[in-house]
C-alpha positions in Angstrom: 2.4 -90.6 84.4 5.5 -91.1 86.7 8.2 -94.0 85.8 6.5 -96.0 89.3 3.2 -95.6 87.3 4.4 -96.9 83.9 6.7 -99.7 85.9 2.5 -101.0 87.0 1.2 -101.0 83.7 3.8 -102.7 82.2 3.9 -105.5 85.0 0.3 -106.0 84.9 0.5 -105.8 80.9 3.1 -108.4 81.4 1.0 -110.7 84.2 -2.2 -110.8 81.7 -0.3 -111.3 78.4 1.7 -113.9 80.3 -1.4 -115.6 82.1 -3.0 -115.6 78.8 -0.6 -117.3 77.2 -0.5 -120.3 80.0 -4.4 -120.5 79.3 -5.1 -120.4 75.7 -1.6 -122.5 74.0 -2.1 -125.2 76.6 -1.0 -128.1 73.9 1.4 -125.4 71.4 4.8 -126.5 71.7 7.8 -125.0 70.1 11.3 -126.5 68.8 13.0 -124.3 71.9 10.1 -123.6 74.3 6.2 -124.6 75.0 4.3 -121.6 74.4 2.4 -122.2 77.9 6.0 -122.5 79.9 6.7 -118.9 78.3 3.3 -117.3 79.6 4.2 -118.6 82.9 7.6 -117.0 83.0 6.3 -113.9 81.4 3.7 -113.2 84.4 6.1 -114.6 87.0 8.3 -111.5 85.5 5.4 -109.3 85.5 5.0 -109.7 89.4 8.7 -109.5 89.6 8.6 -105.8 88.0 5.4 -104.9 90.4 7.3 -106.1 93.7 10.5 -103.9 92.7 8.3 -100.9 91.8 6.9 -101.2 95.2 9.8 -101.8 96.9 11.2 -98.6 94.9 8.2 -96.4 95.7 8.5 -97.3 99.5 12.3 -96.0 99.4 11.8 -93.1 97.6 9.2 -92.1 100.5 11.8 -92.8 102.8 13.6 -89.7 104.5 17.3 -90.2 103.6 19.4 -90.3 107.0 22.5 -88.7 107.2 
């Protein structure tokens, strides 16, 4: 698998876990952090590595102008 194709599974691994997390600790709270506030920010990240995969695949398909 190409570095665009493990970029996916790691932002959807990252979505689930994250989305998961929001889900199941809904009343688990930390001294730093609720546990729920982290899932969120984990899938938000998730979907932040997907959209800069795709924007990199669409660039590297891109003929380079000189």
């Amino acid at each position: 698998m190409n570095k665009h194709g493990w970029a996916f599974v790691v932002g959807t691994v990252m979505i689930v876990g994250g989305l998961a997390m929001f889900f199941a600790f809904l009343d688990v709270e930390t001294p730093v952090i609720g546990l729920r506030q982290a899932g969120l920010v984990i899938a938000v990240l998730g979907l932040i590595e997907i959209a800069a995969t795709g924007w990199s695949m669409i660039g590297a398909r891109r003929p380079q102008q000189r």
